[in-house]
C-alpha positions as CSV (number, residue, x, y, z in Angstrom):
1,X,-16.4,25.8,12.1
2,X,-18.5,22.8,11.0
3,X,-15.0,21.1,10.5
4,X,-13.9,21.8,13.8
5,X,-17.0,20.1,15.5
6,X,-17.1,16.7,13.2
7,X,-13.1,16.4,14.0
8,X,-13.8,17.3,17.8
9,X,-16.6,14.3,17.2
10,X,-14.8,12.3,15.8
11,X,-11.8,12.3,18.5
12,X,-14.3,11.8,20.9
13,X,-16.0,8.8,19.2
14,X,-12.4,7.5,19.4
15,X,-11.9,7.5,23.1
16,X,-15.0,5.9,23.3
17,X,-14.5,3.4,20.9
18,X,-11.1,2.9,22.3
19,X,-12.0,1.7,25.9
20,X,-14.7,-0.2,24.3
21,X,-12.5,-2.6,22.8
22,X,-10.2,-2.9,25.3
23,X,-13.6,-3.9,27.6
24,X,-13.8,-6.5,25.1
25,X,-10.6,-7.4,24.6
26,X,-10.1,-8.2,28.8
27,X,-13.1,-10.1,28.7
28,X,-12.9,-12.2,25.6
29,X,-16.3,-11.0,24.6
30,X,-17.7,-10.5,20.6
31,X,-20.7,-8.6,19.6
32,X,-23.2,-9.5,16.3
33,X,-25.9,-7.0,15.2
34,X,-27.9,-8.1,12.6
35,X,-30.0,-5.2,11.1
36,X,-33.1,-6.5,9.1
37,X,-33.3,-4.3,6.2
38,X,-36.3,-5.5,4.2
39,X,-38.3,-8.6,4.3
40,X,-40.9,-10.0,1.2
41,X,-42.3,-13.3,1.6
42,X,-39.6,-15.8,2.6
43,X,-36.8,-13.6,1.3
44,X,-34.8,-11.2,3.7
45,X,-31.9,-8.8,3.6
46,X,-29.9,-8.3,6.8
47,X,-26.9,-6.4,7.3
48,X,-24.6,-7.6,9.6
49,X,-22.3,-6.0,11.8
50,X,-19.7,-7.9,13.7
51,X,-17.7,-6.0,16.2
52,X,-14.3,-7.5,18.4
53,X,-11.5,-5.9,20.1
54,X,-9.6,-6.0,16.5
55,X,-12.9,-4.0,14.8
56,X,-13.0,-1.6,17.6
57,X,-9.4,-0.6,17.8
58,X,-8.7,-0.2,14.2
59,X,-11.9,1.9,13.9
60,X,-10.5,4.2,16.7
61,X,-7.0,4.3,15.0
62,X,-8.7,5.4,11.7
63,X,-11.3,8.1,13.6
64,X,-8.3,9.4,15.8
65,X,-5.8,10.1,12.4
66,X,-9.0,11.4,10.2
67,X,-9.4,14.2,12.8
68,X,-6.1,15.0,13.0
69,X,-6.4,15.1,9.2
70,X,-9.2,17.3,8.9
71,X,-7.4,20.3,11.8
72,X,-4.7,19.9,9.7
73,X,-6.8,20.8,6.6
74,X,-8.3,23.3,7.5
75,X,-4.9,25.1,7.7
76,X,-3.6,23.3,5.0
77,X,-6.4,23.7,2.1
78,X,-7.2,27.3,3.5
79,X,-7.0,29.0,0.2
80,X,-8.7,26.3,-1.6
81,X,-11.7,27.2,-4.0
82,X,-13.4,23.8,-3.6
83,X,-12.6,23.1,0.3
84,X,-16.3,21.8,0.7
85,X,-15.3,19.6,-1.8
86,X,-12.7,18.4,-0.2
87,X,-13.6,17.7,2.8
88,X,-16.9,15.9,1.7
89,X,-14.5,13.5,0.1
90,X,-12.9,12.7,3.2
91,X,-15.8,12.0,5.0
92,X,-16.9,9.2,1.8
93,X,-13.5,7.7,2.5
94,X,-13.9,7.6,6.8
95,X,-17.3,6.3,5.9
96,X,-16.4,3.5,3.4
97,X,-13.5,2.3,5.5
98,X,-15.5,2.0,8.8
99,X,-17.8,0.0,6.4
100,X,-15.2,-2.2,5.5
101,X,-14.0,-2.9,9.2
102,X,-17.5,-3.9,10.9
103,X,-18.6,-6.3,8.5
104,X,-17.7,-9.9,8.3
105,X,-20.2,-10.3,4.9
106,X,-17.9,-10.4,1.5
107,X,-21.1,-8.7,0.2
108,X,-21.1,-5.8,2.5
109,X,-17.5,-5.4,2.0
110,X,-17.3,-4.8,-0.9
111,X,-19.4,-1.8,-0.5
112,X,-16.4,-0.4,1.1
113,X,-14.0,-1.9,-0.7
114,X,-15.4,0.0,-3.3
115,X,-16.1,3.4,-1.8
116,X,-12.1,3.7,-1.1
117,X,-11.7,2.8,-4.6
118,X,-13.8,5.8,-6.2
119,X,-13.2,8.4,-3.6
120,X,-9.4,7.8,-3.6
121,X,-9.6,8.7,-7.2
122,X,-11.8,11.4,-6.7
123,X,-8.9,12.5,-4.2
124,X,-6.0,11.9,-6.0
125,X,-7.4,13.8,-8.9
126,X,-8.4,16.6,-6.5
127,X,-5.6,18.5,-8.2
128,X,-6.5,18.5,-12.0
129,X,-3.4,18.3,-13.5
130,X,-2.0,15.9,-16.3
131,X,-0.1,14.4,-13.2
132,X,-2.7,13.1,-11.0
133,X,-5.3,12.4,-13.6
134,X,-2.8,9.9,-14.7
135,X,-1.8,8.8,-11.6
136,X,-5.8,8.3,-10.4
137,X,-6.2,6.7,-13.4
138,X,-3.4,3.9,-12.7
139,X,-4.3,3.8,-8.9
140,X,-8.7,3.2,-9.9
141,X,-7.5,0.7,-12.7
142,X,-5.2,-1.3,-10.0
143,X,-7.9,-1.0,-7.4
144,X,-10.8,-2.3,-10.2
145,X,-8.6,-5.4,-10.3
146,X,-9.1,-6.0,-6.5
147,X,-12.9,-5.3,-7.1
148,X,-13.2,-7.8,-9.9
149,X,-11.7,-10.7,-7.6
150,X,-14.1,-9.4,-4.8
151,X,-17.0,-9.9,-7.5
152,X,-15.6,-13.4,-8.4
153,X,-15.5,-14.1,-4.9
154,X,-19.4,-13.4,-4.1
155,X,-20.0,-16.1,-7.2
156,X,-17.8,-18.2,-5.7
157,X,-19.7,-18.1,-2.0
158,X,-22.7,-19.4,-3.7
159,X,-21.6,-22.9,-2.9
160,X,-21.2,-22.6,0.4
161,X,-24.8,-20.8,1.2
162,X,-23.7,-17.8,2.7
163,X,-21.6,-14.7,2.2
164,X,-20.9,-14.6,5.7
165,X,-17.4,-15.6,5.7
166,X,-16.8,-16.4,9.4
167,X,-18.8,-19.1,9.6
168,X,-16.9,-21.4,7.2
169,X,-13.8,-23.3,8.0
170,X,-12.5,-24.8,4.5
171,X,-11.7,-22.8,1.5
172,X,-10.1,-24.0,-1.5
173,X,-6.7,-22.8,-3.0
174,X,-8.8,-21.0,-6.1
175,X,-10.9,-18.3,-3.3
176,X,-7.6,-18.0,-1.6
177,X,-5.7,-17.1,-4.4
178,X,-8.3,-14.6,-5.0
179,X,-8.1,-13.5,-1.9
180,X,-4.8,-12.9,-2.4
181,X,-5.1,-10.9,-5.4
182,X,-7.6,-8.9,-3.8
183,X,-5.2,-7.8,-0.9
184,X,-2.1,-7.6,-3.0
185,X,-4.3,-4.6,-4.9
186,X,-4.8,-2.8,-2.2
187,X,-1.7,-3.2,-0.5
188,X,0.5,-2.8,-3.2
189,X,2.7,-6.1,-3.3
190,X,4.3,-7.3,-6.4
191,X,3.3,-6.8,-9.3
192,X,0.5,-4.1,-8.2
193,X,3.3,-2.0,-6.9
194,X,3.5,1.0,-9.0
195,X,0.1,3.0,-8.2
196,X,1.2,3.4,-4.4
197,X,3.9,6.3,-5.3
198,X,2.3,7.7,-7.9
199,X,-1.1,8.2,-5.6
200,X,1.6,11.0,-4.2
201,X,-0.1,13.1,-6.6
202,X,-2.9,13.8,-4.0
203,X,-2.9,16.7,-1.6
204,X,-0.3,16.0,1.3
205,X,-3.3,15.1,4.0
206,X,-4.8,12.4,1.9
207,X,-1.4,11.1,1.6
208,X,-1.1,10.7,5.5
209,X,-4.9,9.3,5.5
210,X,-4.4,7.2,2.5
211,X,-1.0,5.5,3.3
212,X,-1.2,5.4,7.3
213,X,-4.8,3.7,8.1
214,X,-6.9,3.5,5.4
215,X,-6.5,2.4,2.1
216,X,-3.5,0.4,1.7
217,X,-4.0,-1.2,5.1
218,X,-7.5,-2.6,3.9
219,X,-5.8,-5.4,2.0
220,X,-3.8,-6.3,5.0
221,X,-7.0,-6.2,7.8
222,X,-8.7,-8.6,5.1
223,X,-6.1,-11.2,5.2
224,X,-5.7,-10.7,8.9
225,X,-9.5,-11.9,8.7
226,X,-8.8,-14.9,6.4
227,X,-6.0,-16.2,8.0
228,X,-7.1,-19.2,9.4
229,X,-8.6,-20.4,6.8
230,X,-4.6,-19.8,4.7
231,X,-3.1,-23.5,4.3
232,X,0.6,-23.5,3.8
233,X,0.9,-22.8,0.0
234,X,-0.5,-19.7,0.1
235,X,1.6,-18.9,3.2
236,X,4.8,-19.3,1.1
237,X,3.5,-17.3,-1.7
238,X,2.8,-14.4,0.6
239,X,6.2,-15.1,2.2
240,X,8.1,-14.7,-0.9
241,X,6.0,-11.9,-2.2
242,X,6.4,-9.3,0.6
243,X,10.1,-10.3,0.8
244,X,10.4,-9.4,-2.8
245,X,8.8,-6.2,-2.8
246,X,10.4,-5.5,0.8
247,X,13.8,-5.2,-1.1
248,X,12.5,-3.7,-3.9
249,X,10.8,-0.4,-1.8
250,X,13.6,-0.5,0.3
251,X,15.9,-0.3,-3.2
252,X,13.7,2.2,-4.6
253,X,13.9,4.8,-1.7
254,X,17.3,4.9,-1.6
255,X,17.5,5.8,-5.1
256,X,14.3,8.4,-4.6
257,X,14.5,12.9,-4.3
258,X,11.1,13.2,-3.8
259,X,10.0,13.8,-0.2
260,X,6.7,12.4,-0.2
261,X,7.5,9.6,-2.6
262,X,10.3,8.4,0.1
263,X,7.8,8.0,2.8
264,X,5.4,6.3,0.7
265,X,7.8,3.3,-0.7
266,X,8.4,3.3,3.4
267,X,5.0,2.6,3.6
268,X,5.1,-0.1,0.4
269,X,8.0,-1.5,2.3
270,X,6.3,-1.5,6.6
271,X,3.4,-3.2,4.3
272,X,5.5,-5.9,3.4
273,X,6.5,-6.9,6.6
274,X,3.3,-7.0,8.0
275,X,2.4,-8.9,5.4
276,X,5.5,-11.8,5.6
277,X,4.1,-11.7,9.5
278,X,0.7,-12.9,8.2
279,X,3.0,-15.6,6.6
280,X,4.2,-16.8,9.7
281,X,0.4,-17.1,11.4
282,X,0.8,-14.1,13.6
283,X,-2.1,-12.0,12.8
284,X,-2.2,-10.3,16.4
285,X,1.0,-9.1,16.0
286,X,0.7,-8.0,12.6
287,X,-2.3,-5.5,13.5
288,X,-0.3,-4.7,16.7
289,X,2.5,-2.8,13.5
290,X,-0.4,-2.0,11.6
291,X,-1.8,-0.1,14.3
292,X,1.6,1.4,15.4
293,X,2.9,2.1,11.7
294,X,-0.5,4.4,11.6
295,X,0.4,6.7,14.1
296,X,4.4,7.8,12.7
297,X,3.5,7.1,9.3
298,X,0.7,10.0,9.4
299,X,3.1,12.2,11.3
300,X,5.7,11.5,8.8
301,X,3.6,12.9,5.8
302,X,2.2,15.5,8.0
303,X,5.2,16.8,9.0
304,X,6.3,16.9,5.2
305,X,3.6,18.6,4.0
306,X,4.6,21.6,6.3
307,X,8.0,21.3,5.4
308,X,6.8,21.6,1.6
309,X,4.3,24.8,2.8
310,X,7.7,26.3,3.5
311,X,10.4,25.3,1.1
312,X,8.3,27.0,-1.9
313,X,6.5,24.1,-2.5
314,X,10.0,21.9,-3.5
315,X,9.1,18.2,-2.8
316,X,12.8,17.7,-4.2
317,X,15.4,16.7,-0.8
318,X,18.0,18.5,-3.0
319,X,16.4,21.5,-2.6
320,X,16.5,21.2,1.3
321,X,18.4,22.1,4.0
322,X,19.2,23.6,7.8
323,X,15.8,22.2,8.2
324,X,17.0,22.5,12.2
325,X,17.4,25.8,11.9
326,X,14.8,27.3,9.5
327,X,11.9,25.0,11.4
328,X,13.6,23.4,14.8
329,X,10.2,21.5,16.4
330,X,8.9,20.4,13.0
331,X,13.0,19.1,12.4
332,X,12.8,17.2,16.0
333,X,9.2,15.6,15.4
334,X,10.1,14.5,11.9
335,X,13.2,12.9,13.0
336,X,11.3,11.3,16.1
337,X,8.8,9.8,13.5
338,X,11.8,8.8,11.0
339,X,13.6,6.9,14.2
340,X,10.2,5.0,15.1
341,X,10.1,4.3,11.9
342,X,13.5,2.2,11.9
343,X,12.2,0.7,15.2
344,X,14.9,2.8,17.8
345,X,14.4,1.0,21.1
346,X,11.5,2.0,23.4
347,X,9.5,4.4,20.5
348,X,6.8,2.7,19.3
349,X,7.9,1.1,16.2
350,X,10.6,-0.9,17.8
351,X,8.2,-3.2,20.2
352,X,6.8,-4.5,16.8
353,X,9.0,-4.8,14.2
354,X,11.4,-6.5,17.1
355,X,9.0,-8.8,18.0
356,X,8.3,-9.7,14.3
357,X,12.0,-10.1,13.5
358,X,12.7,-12.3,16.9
359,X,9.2,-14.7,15.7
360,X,11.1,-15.0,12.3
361,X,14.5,-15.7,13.5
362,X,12.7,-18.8,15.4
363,X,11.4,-19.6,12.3
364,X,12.4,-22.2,9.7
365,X,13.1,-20.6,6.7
366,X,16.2,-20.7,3.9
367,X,19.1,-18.2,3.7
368,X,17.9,-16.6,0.7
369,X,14.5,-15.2,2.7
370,X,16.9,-13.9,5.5
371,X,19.4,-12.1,3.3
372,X,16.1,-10.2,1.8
373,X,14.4,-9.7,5.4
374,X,17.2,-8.2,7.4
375,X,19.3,-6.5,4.0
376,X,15.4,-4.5,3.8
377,X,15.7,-3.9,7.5
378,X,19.1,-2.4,7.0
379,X,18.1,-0.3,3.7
380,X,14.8,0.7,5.9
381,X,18.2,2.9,8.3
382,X,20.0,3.7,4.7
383,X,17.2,5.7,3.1
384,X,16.0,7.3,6.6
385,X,19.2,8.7,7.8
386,X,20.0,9.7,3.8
387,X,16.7,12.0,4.1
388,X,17.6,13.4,7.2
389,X,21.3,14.0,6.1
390,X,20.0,16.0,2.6
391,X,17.1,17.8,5.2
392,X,19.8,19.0,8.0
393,X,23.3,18.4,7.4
394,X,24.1,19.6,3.3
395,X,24.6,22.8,1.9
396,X,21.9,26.1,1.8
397,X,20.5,25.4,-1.7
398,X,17.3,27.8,-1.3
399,X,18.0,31.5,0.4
400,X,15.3,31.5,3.1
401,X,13.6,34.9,3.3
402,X,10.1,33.3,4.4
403,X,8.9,33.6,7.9
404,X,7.8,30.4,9.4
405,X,4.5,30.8,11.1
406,X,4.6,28.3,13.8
407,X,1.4,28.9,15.7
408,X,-0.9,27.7,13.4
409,X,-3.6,24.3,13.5
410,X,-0.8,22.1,11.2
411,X,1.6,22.3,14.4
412,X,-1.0,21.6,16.7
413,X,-2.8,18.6,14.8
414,X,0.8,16.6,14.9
415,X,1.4,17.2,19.0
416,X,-1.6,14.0,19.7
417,X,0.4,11.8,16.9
418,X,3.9,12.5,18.2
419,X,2.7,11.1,21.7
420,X,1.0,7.8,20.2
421,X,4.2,7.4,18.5
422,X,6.4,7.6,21.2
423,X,4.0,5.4,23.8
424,X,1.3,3.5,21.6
425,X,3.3,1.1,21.5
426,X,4.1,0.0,24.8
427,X,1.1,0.9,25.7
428,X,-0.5,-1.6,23.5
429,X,2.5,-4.3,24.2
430,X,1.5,-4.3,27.7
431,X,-1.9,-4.7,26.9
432,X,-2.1,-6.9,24.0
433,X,0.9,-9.6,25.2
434,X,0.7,-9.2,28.3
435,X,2.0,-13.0,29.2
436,X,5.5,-13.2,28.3
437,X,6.8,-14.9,25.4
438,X,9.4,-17.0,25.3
439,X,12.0,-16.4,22.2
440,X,15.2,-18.6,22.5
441,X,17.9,-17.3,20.6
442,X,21.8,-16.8,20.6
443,X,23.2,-13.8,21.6
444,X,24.5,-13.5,18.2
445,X,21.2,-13.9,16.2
446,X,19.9,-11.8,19.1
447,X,22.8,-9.1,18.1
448,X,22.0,-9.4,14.4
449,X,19.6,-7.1,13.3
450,X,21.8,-4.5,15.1
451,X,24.8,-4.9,13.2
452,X,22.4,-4.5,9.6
453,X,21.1,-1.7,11.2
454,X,24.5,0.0,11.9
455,X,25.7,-1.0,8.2
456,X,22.4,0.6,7.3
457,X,22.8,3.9,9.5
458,X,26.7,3.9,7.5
459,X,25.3,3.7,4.3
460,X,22.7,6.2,4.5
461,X,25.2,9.0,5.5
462,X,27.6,7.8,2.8
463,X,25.2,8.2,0.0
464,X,24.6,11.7,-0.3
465,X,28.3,12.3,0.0
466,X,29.7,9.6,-2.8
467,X,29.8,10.8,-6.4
468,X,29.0,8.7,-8.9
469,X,30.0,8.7,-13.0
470,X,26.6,8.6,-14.3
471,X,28.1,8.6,-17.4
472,X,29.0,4.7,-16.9
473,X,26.2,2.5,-18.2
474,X,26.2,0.1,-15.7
475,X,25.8,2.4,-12.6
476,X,23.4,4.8,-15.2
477,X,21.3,1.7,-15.6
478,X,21.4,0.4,-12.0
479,X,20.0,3.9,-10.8
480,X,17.4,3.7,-13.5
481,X,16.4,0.5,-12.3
482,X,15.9,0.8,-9.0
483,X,14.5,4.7,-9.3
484,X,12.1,2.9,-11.5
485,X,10.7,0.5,-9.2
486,X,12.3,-2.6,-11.2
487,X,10.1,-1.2,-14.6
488,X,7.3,-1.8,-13.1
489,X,4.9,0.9,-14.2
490,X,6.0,0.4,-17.7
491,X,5.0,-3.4,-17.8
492,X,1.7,-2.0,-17.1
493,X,1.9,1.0,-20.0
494,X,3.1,-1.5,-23.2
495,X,0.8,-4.3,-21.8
496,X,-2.5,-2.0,-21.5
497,X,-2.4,-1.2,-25.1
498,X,-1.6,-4.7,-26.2
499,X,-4.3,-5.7,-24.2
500,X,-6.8,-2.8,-25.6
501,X,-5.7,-4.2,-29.2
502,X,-6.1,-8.3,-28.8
503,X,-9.8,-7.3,-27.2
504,X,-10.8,-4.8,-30.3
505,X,-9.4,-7.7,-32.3
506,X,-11.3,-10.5,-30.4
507,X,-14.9,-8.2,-30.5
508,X,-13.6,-7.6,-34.2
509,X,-13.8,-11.5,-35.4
510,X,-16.5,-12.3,-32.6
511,X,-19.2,-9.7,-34.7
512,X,-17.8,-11.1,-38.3
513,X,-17.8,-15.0,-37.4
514,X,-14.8,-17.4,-37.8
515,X,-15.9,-17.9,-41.5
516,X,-15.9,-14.6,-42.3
517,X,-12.4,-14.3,-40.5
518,X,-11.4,-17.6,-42.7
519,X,-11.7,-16.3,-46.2
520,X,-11.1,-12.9,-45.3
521,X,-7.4,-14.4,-44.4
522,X,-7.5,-16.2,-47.6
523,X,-8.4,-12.8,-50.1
524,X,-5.6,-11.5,-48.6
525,X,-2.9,-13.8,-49.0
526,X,-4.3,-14.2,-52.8
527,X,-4.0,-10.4,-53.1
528,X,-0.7,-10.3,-52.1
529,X,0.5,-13.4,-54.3
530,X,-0.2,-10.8,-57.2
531,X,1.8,-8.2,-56.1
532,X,5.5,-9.6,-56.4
533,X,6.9,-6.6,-54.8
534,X,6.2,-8.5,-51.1
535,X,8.4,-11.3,-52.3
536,X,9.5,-12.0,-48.6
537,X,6.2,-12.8,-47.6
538,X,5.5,-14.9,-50.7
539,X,8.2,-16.9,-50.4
540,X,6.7,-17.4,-46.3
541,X,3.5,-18.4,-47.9
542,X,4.7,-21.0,-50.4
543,X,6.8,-22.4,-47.6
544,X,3.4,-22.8,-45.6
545,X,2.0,-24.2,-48.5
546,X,4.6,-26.6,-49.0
547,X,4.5,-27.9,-45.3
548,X,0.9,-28.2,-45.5
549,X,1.1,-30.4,-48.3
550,X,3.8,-32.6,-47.3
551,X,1.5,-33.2,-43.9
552,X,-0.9,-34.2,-45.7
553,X,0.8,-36.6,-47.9
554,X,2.3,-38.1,-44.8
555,X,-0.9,-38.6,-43.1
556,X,-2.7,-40.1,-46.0
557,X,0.2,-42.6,-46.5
């Protein structure tokens, strides 16, 4: 019951929270609290909280999906034995990300920063199995990474007299680089890429909180916040970047069988665009998709987790099928999300992603970025039509003798986030650009994303349907690529241990000193000049020897 009240409070809180900012937003108005924690002598600690339109509306986006998260839960994790647990964790990770929103101190943020990093491994682990213990394990050691830079970043402040970063105007390229680091952690760009699927591990719920409004879209408010201080080299890194990583999510999930692992390189892959939109120097209209992408995203994943309630708990899309038969509403609000998702005209997605692809097209940027921006927007159709083919339209692979239960909280939590994703976002288009915007364009560049998107919508039914020789290497090895996320987990596996090695070495010969290290080298090139057995590495040393020699007889002459 307890549950029950703090979602009902929380939903409330957003509605409040809501209006406020759009009071602020009408009237151009920012609020400062400073909050005077201690005070000894000359030296103070304050807390700052700074609050704007942006702050406010992103904190109701987050309070409004976390309740819907929790009703869903509490269906969800019924039979749970540590749902107290659970639930505890969540309220850490609403808690640390509401920290990270208000404040506009690099000190204060980390505090947050670092909350999402330990509860999300605390909630990916929730499970404790081999799997997600690895899997927190790789998503806590990416996220350390992002702390590290946030840590280097606080030194780096010291220069300027203050943490509080909105009151500086010049940064150099090093704290913007870092910056950049910092985001690309969270957010999962190249080469940080691999933890985001892999944080799947985590009970369906966390996904939707994790990938929708919290976690991965803290990288992305914080360079939202830092973006007028970007100068244009570090635009065109984050440019090519999220283009990069674009294709590959978009490559990946075509390749993908797992349900939930789908949606998340969507989510990798909506990231990436609002991130090549930061690029361009529109940071309203990126939080205008980040604020969109919330709402479908978490109905996606919560619409897949009752899908995986009632398929036996198969995450596997070969496994599925007559989804519109077996569970009709669930069927028609999952493909609702999936259609927002590829922007279909007048749902929510489509007033932002066609606003960022028409402010792109009026940009000036080579052929190479524009085969990789609209060929993802085309592969963003393939991979959504492909899972709703395998869910509806292929054969009965499981014989269904479950009863669905429809009238349960899980089907009621998803009604709010099925509205917002059909009217958010004209809702907030009308509000947030209100003045129109004049976009001069062709009627064929106009036309263009429409004809990727068809190829797209032709591709994604084809796939299912083509058989392919896996015993060919080159089609074995393409597959294996791309289902692989371009290797990149595995540069992180071979490089960990290398790197666990060189430091035990380093430590090693650090404790010892370089003398030490010196004849130590020299005892054991003598020991093996008497044992002739290693003859290929005595004849290596008397070549060394005789090079040494002959450099020094040329130097001395």
């Amino acid at each position: 019951m307890i549950f029950f009240i703090t979602s009902l409070y929380l939903m409330i809180t957003n509605i409040f929270i809501w209006f406020m900012s759009i009071i602020l937003l009408l009237n151009n108005f920012n609020l400062i609290i400073e909050w005077n924690i201690f005070k000894i002598n000359s030296m103070k600690m304050i807390y700052i909280i700074y609050l704007d339109w942006m702050t406010l509306m992103f904190m109701s986006t987050v309070m409004m999906i976390s309740s819907m998260v929790i009703i869903y839960s509490m269906n969800y994790m019924m039979n749970d034995y540590s749902i107290k647990r659970f639930f505890y964790l969540i309220f850490i990770f609403i808690l640390s990300m509401i920290f990270m929103i208000i404040s506009p101190n690099i000190m204060s943020i980390l505090l947050g920063w670092d909350g999402l990093g330990l509860s999300s491994y605390c909630l990916v682990a929730y499970y404790s199995n081999k799997k997600s213990f690895n899997s927190s394990m790789i998503t806590i050691l990416m996220n350390r990474i992002g702390d590290i830079m946030i840590l280097m970043l606080i030194g780096l402040f010291i220069m300027y007299g203050s943490w509080n970063f909105m009151f500086n105007y010049k940064f150099n390229n090093i704290m913007m680089l870092i910056i950049l680091i910092t985001s690309f952690t969270k957010s999962a760009q190249i080469p940080f890429s691999s933890w985001l699927p892999l944080a799947m591990a985590a009970p369906t719920p966390i996904s939707s909180l994790v990938h929708s409004s919290t976690l991965v879209t803290a990288g992305i408010y914080l360079l939202i916040r830092f973006n007028y201080l970007m100068n244009y080299k570090i635009m065109y890194m984050l440019s090519i970047l999220s283009c990069t990583t674009m294709f590959m999510a978009g490559m990946s999930a075509n390749m993908e069988f797992d349900l939930k692992k789908i949606i998340a390189l969507s989510t990798l892959s909506q990231l990436s665009l609002m991130i090549l939109t930061i690029s361009m120097n529109f940071s309203k209209l990126t939080f205008f998709h980040l604020v969109t992408h919330a709402m479908f995203k978490s109905l996606l994943f919560l619409c897949s987790g009752i899908m995986i309630h009632n398929y036996f708990n198969h995450q596997d899309i070969r496994f599925m099928s007559f989804m519109n038969i077996n569970m009709p509403n669930i069927n028609l609000i999952f493909n609702i999300a999936s259609l927002t998702l590829c922007g279909m005209p007048f749902l929510a997605g489509f007033y932002s992603k066609d606003f960022i692809i028409e402010m792109f097209m009026m940009n000036n940027f080579n052929w190479l970025m524009f085969i990789l921006m609209f060929s993802s927007m085309g592969m963003t159709v393939s991979y959504t039509f492909r899972l709703m083919f395998y869910l509806t339209m292929t054969n009965i692979k499981i014989n269904l003798m479950n009863l669905y239960y429809s009238y349960n909280l899980m089907n009621y939590s998803i009604i709010i986030l099925l509205f917002k994703s059909l009217f958010y976002g004209s809702i907030l288009n009308w509000i947030l650009f209100s003045s129109l915007n004049m976009i001069y364009l062709n009627k064929l560049m106009k036309l263009l994303i429409y004809f990727f998107l068809l190829f797209g919508l032709i591709m994604g039914m084809m796939l299912p349907m083509m058989k392919f020789n896996m015993n060919s290497y080159l089609i074995y090895y393409f597959y294996n690529f791309n289902n692989n996320m371009w290797f990149l987990p595995f540069i992180l596996k071979k490089n960990k241990i290398n790197m666990l090695k060189f430091n035990n070495n380093l430590l090693m010969h650090n404790d010892n000193s370089w003398m030490e290290l010196f004849i130590n080298i020299i005892f054991y090139y003598f020991k093996m000049f008497f044992k002739i057995k290693y003859i290929y590495n005595l004849n290596f040393l008397l070549i060394m020897m005789f090079t040494m020699y002959m450099i020094m007889m040329i130097m001395y002459l």
